[in-house]
C-alpha positions as CSV (number, residue, x, y, z in Angstrom):
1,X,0.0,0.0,0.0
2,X,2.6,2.8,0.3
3,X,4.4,1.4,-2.3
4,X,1.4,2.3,-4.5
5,X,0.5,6.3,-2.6
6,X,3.9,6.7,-3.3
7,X,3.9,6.1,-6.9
8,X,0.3,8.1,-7.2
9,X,1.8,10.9,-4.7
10,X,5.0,11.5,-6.6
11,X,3.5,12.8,-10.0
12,X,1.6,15.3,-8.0
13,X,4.6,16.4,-6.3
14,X,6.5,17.5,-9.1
15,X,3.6,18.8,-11.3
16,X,3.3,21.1,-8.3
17,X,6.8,22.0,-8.5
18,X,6.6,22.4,-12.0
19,X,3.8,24.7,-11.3
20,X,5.3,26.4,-8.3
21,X,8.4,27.4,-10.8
22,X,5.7,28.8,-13.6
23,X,4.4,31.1,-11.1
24,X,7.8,32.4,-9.2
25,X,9.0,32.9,-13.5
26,X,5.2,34.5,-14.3
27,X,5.9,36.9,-11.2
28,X,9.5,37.9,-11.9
29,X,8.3,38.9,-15.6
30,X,5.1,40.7,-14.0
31,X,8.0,42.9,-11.5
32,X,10.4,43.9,-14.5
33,X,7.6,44.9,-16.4
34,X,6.3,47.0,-13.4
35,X,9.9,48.5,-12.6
36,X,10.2,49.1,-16.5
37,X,7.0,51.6,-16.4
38,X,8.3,53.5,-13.3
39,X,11.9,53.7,-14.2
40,X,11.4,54.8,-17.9
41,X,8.4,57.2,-16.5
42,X,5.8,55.9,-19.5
43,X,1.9,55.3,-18.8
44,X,1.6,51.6,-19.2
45,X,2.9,48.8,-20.7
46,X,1.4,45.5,-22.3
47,X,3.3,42.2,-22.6
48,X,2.7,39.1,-24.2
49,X,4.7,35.7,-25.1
50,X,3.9,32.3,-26.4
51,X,6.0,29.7,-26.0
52,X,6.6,26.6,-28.5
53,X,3.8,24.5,-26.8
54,X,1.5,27.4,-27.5
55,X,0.9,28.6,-24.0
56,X,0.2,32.1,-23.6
57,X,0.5,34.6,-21.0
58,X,0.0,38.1,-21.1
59,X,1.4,41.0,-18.8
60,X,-0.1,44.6,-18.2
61,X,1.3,47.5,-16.0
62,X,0.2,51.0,-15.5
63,X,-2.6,53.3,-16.4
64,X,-4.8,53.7,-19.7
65,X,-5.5,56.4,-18.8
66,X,-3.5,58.7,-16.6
67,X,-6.3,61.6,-15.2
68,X,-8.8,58.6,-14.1
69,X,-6.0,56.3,-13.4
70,X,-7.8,53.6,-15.3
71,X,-5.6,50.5,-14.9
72,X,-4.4,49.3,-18.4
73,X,-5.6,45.4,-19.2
74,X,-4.9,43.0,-21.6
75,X,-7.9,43.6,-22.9
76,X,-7.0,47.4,-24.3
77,X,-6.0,47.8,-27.7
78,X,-3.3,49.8,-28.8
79,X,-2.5,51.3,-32.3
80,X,0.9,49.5,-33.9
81,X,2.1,51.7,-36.1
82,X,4.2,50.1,-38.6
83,X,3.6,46.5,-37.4
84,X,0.6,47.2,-39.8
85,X,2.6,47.0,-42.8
86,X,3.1,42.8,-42.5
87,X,-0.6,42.0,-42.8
88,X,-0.2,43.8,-46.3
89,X,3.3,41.8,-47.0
90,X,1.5,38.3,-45.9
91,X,-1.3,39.1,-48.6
92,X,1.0,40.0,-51.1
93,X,3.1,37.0,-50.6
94,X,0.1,34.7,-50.8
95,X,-0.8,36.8,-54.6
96,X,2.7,35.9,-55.2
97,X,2.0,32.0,-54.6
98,X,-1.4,32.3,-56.3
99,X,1.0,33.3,-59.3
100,X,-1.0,36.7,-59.7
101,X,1.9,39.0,-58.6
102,X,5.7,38.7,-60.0
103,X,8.3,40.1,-57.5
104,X,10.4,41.4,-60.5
105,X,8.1,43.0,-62.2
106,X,7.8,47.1,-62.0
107,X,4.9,48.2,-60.2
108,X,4.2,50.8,-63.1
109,X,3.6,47.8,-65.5
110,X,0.5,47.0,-63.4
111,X,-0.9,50.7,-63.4
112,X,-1.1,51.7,-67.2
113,X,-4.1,53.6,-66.8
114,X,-2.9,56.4,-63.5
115,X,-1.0,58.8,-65.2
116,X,-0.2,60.9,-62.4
117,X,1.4,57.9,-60.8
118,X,4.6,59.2,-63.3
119,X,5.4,62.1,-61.1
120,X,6.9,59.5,-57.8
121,X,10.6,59.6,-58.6
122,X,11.9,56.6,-60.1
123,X,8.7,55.1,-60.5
124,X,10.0,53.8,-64.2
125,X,12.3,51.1,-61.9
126,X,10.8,50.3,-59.0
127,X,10.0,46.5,-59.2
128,X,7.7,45.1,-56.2
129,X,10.5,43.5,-54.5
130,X,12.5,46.9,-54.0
131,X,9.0,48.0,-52.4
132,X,9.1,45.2,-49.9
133,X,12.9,45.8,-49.2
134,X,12.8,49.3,-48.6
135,X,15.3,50.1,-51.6
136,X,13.1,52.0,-54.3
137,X,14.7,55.7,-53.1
138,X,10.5,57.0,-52.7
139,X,11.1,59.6,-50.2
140,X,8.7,59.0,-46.8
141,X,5.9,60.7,-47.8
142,X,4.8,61.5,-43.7
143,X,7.7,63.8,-43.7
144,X,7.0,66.4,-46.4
145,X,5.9,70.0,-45.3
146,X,2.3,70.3,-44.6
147,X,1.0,66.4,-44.1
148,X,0.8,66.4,-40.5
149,X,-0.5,70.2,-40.5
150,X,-3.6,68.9,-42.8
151,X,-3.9,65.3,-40.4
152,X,-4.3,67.8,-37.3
153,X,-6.6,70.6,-39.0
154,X,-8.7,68.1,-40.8
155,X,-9.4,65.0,-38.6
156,X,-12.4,63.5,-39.8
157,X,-10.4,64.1,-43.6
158,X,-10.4,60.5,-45.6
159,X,-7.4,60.1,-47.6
160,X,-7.5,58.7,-51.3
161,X,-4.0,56.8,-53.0
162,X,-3.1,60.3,-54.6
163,X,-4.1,62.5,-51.5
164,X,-1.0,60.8,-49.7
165,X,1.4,60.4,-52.8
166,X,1.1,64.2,-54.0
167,X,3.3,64.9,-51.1
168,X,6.3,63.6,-53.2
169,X,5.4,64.2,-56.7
170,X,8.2,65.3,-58.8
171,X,10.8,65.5,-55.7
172,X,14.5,63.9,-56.3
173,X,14.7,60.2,-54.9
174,X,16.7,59.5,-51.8
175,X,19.0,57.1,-54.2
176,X,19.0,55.1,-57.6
177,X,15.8,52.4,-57.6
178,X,17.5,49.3,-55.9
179,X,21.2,51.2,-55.1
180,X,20.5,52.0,-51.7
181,X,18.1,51.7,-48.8
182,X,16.0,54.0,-46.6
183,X,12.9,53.2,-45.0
184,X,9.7,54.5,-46.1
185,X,5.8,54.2,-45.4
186,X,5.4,55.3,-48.7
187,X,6.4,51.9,-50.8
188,X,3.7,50.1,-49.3
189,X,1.3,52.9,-49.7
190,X,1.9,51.4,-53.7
191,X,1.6,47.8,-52.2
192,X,-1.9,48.7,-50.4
193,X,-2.7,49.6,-54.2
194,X,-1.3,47.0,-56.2
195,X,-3.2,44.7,-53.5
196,X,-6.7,46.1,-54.5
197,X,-6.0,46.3,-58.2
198,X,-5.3,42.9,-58.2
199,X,-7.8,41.5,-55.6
200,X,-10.9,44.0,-57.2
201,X,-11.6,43.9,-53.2
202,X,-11.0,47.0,-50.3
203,X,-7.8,45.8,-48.6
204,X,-9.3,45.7,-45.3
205,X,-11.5,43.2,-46.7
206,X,-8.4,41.5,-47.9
207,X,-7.5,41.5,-44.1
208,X,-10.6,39.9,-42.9
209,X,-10.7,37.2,-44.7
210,X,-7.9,36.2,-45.1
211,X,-5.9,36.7,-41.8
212,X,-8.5,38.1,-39.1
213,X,-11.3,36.0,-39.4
214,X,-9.5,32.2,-40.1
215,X,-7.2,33.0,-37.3
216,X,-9.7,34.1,-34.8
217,X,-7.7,37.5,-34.3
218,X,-10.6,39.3,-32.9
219,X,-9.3,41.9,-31.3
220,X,-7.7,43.2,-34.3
221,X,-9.0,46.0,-36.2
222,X,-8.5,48.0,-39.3
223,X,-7.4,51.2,-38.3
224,X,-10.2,53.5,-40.5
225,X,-12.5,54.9,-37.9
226,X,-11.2,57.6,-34.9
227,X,-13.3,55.2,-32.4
228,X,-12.0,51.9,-32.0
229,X,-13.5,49.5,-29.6
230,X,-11.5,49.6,-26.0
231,X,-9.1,51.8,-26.7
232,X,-6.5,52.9,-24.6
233,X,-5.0,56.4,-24.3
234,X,-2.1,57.2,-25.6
235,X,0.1,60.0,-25.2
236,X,2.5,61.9,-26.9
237,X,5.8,64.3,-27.0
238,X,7.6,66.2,-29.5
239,X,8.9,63.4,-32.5
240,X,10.5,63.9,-35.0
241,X,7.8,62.8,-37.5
242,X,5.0,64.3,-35.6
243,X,4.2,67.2,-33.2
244,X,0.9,66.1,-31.2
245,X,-1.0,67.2,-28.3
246,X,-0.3,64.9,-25.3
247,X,-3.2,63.0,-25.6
248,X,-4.2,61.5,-28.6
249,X,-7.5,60.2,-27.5
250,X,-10.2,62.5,-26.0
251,X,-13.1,60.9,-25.0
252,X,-12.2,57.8,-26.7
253,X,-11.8,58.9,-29.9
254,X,-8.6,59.6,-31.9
255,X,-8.1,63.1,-32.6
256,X,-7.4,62.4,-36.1
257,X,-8.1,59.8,-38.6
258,X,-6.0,56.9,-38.3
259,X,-7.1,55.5,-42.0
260,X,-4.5,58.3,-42.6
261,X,-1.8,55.7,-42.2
262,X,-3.3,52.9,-44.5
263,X,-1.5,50.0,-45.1
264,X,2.0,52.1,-44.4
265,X,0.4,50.6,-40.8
266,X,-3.2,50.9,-40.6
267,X,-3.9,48.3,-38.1
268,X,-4.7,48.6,-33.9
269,X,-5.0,45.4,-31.7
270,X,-4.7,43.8,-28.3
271,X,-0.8,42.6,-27.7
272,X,-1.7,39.4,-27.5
273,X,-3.4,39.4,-30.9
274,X,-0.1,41.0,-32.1
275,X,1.6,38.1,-30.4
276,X,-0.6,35.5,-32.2
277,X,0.0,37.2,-35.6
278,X,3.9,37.4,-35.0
279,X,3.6,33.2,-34.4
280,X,1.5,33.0,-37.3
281,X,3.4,35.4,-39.6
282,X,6.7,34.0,-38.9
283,X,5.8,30.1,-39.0
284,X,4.7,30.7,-42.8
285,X,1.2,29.9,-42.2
286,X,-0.2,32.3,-44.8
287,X,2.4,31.9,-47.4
288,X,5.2,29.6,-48.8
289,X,8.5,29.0,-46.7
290,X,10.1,29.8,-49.9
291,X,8.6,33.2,-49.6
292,X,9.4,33.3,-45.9
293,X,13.1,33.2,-46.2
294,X,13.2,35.9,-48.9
295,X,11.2,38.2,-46.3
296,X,13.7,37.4,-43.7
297,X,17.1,37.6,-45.9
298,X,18.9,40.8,-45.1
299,X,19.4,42.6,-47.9
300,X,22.8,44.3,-48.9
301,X,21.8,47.5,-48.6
302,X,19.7,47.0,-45.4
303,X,21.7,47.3,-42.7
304,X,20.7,49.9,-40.3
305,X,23.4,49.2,-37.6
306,X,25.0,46.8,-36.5
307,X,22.5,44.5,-34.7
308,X,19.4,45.6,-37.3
309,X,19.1,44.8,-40.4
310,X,16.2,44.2,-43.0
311,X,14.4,42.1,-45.3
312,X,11.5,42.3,-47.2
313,X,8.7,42.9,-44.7
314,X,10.7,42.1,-41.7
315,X,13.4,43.5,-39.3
316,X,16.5,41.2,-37.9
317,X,17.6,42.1,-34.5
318,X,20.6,40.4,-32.8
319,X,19.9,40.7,-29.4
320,X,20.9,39.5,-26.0
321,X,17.9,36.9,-26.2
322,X,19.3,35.7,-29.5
323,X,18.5,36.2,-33.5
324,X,14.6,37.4,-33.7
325,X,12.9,38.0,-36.7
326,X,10.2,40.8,-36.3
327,X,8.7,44.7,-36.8
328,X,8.6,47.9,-34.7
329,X,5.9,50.2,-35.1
330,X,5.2,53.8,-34.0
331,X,2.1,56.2,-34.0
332,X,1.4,58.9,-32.5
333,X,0.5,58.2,-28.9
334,X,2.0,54.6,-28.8
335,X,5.1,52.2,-29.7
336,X,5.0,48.6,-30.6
337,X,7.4,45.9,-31.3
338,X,6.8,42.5,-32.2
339,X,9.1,39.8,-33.1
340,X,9.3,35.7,-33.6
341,X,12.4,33.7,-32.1
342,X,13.1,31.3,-34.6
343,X,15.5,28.4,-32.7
344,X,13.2,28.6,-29.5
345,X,9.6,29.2,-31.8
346,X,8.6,32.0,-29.3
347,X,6.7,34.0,-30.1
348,X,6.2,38.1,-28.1
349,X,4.5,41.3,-28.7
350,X,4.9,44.7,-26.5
351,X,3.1,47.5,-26.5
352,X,3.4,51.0,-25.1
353,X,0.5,54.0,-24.8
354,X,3.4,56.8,-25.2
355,X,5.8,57.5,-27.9
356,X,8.7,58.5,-25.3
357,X,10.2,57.6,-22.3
358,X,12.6,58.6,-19.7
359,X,15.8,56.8,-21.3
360,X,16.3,56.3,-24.8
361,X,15.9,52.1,-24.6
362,X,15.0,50.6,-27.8
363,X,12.2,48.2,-27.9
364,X,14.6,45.5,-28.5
365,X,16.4,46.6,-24.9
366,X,12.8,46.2,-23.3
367,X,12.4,42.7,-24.4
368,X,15.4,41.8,-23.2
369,X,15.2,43.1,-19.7
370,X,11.9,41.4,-19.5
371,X,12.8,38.1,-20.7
372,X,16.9,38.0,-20.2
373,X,17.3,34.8,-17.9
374,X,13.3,33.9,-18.5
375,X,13.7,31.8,-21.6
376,X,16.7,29.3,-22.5
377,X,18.5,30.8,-25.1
C-alpha cells in the first residue's frame, strides 16, 4: 500500500513543483515589467509571449488612462504603427503563390491607366520587391511640409491613394531604384494599391478574410475609424515625424483619422493578438516557406546598424535573447514591437501607450530586460 500512494503521490509532487516554478518565473516577468514603467516614467505597458507549446501569457502594467487612473488590461488595444505593414506583406506574398503578382516586375507595368502615378521619382524602376525591401529611393511621404499640419486641421479628412502620394510628386529620390536603402511608409502605400488592383476587393476586406477572421484575431481591427472598440489612451511628445498634443484620444476617440496611415500601418489590436500574428506570420502559415526566407534575408543595402538589419517585410535584431525575426511600429501616442524567435519558436509582442520615455531604450532593450534569464536561449 505505500508502495502504490507513493507512486500516485509522486506525480503530484512534481507537477506542483513544476507549477510552483511557472508562477515564481510569471511573477519575476510581472516585476520587471512594473519597474520598466516607473523607471522609464511611461503610462503603461502591455506584454505578451507564447512559447513553442502554445501557451500564452499576457502582462499589463500601469494606467490607460493617466487623469482617471484607469488601470491598463490586456484587454485594451493599442494602435501598432508600422507592425501594420506585415498583414499587407503576408497578402501579397500569398498573390505571389497564387501566381498573380511577380516580385520582379515594375509596379508601373500594373498601373497603365494612373497617369499621375509618373510624377513619384523613379517610378519607371521600381520592381515590387525593391517595395518590400525598402530600396526604391520614394522619399517618406509623412515627412514632407504640410502632411501632419492637414492630419491635425482636418481629422475626420479620408485620404485617397493620390491625397498621400502628392506629397512627393516630382521630388529627387533618396537614391537610384534598388542602389540603396531607406525606409519608407510610402512603398507600401503602392503595395496597399497593387493589392486592391489585383484582388478588385477593399484591402481591409483582404485582411478579414484572409488573416483576421480564419485565425480568430478578434481583437484586431482596421485602423479606419477615430473610435475603435476599448481603446486605450495614448500619449505623446515632441517626434520627430510628428508634433501632437499629449493625448491622442479625448473621449475615446482619436483626434485624427487613423485610416490616414493605411497599409504604411493601418492596423490597432490587443498585444496578445499582435503576439498571435507574430507566431503565425513568422511560422509561414499564410504563405510559402520559400517566400518566408526571402522576407527574412537581409538585404545588402539593409543594414541599419549593427544589430538591425532588413528584409523584405521584416526586421532582424541580434539581441541578448538571440537572432529574432520581427517589426517595430510607431504612431502617435504609442510604440509597438513584435518579433518571432526562430530556434526557440517563441513567439512576443509589446506595447506601449506613449511615444517617449525617460531613457532612450530601444524596444529590443525592453524585451530583453523582460525576458533575459526567462527563456533558454
Amino acid at each position: 500500500m505505500k508502495k502504490i500512494s507513493l507512486i500516485l503521490i509522486l506525480p503530484l509532487l512534481i507537477l506542483s513543483c513544476n507549477n510552483s516554478k511557472k508562477e515564481v518565473k510569471r511573477n519575476d516577468i510581472q516585476l520587471r515589467i512594473d519597474q520598466l514603467v516607473v523607471e522609464n516614467e511611461v503610462p503603461g505597458i502591455n506584454f505578451s509571449i507564447i512559447y513553442k507549446d502554445g501557451i500564452q501569457e499576457n502582462y499589463s502594467s500601469g494606467y490607460s488612462n493617466k487623469s482617471t487612473k484607469e488601470e491598463l488590461t490586456s484587454e485594451h488595444v493599442m494602435f501598432s504603427g508600422s507592425i501594420g505593414k506585415t498583414y499587407a506583406v503576408a497578402i501579397l506574398m500569398q498573390l505571389v503563390d497564387e501566381g498573380k503578382i511577380d516580385l520582379t516586375k515594375k509596379l508601373i507595368d500594373y498601373f497603365p491607366e494612373i497617369a499621375w502615378l509618373n510624377k513619384l521619382p523613379n517610378i519607371q524602376d521600381i520592381t515590387i520587391e525593391m517595395l518590400l525591401g525598402h530600396t526604391s529611393g520614394l522619399p517618406r511621404y509623412v515627412l514632407q511640409d504640410g502632411v501632419w499640419d492637414i492630419v491635425i486641421n482636418y481629422p475626420d479628412k479620408v485620404w485617397s491613394y493620390e491625397d498621400r502620394l502628392k506629397f512627393i510628386f516630382d521630388i529627387e529620390p533618396i537614391h537610384e531604384a534598388g542602389k540603396g536603402w531607406g525606409y519608407s511608409d510610402t512603398n507600401y502605400l503602392l503595395l496597399g494599391m497593387l493589392i486592391e488592383k489585383i484582388t478588385d476587393s477593399y484591402y481591409y476586406d483582404e485582411v478579414k478574410e484572409r488573416i483576421l477572421i480564419p485565425y480568430n484575431l478578434s481583437t484586431t481591427y482596421p485602423a479606419t475609424e477615430r473610435r475603435i472598440n476599448n481603446l486605450s489612451n495614448g500619449y505623446s511628445k515632441p517626434h520627430e515625424l510628428f508634433t501632437m498634443p499629449e493625448e491622442i484620444i479625448v473621449n475615446g476617440e482619436c483626434i485624427f483619422n487613423p485610416q490616414f496611415e493605411w497599409t504604411g500601418g493601418g492596423i490597432a489590436s490587443t498585444t496578445s493578438d499582435l503576439a498571435k500574428w507574430a507566431k503565425i506570420y513568422y511560422e509561414s502559415e499564410l504563405f510559402s516557406e520559400e517566400l518566408l526566407k526571402k522576407m527574412v534575408t537581409p538585404n545588402a543595402n539593409g543594414k541599419l546598424t549593427e544589430n538591425i538589419s532588413c528584409g523584405m517585410g521584416s526586421f532582424m535584431f541580434n539581441t541578448k535573447l538571440g537572432y529574432l525575426y520581427g517589426h517595430t511600429g510607431t504612431f502617435p501616442g504609442y510604440v509597438a514591437i513584435f518579433a518571432y524567435h526562430p530556434q526557440l519558436e517563441i513567439a512576443i509582442a509589446l506595447q506601449i501607450n506613449c511615444d517617449y520615455g525617460k531613457e532612450k531604450m530601444s524596444l529590443t532593450e525592453y524585451l530583453e530586460r523582460i525576458l533575459i534569464g526567462q527563456i533558454n536561449i
